[in-house]
N, C-alpha and C positions, 0 to 999 in steps of 0.2 A: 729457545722459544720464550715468549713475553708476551703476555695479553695487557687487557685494557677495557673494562667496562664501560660502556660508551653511553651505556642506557635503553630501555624499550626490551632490555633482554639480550639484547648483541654484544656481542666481545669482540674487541679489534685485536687479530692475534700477529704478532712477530715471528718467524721464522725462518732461520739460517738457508740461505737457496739449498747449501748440498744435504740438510737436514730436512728437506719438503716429505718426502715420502715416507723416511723413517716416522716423523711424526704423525703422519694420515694414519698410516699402518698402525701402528700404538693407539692413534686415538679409536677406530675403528674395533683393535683388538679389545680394548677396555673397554668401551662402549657394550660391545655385544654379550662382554663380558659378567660387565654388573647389572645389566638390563633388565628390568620386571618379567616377569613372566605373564602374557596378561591372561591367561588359559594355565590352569594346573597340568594339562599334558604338554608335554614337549617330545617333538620329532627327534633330538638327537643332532639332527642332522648340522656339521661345522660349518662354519662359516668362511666363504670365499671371497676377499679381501677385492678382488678385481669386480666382481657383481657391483660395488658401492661406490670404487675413488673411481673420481672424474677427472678426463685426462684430457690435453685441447684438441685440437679438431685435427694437429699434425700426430695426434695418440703419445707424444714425449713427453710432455711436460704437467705436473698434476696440477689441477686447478681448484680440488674438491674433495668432498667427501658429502653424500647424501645417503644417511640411511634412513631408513622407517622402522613397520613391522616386518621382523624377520626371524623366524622359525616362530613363531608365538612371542618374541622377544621384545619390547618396545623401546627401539634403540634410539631412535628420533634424536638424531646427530646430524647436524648439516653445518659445514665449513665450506665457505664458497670464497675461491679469488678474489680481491676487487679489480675491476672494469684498468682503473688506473692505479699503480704502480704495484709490487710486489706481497703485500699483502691480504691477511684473509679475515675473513669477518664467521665469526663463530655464531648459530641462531640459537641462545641461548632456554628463547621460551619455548621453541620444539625437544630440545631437553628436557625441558622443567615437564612439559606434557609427559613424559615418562615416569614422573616422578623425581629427578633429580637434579642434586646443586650443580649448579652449570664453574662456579668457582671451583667448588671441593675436586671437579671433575678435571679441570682444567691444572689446576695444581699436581692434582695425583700425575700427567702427563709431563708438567712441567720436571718434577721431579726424577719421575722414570726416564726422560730422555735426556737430564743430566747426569745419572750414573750409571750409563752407558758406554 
């Protein structure tokens, strides 16, 4: 995986076809992971990976990741396909509404799915 700051907040990201999922999934898992709490309580309750990635309209192929508020968490993560060719565009400032570096976030992933 390889991003690219494009500007406005967006990240243009690179990833390997047989690597798509693995990386949703990571990013997904970390995301929910580190995410603010925006309520001192929290339900507990785990997080189900299928509720978020976006898959095309034949359900094979991932094209996404949309998350929000989830369990009290503010995950506000969204990687969306582009329209043309194999790549995906990361919305960097619905991150930053969470509170977090959309870089630092994207590295930590970059790292994790190369020592794997």
């Amino acid at each position: 995986m390889e991003y690219q700051h494009l500007g406005g907040g967006d990240y243009l990201v690179k990833i390997d076809e047989d690597k798509i999922e693995r990386v949703i999934e990571t990013m997904a898992e970390k995301s929910y992971l580190t995410a603010k709490l925006k309520r001192e309580s929290f339900s507990g309750d785990d997080l189900v990976l299928d509720d978020f990635i976006v898959y095309s309209s034949d359900h094979t192929k991932v094209i996404g990741l949309n998350m929000g508020l989830i369990n009290q968490r503010q995950c506000y993560t969204k990687l969306q396909k582009m329209i043309a060719g194999d790549d995906f565009i990361f919305r960097g400032k619905y991150f930053e509404k969470g509170g977090r570096d959309p870089e630092q976030f994207l590295d930590s992933i970059v790292q994790e799915i190369e020592n794997k």
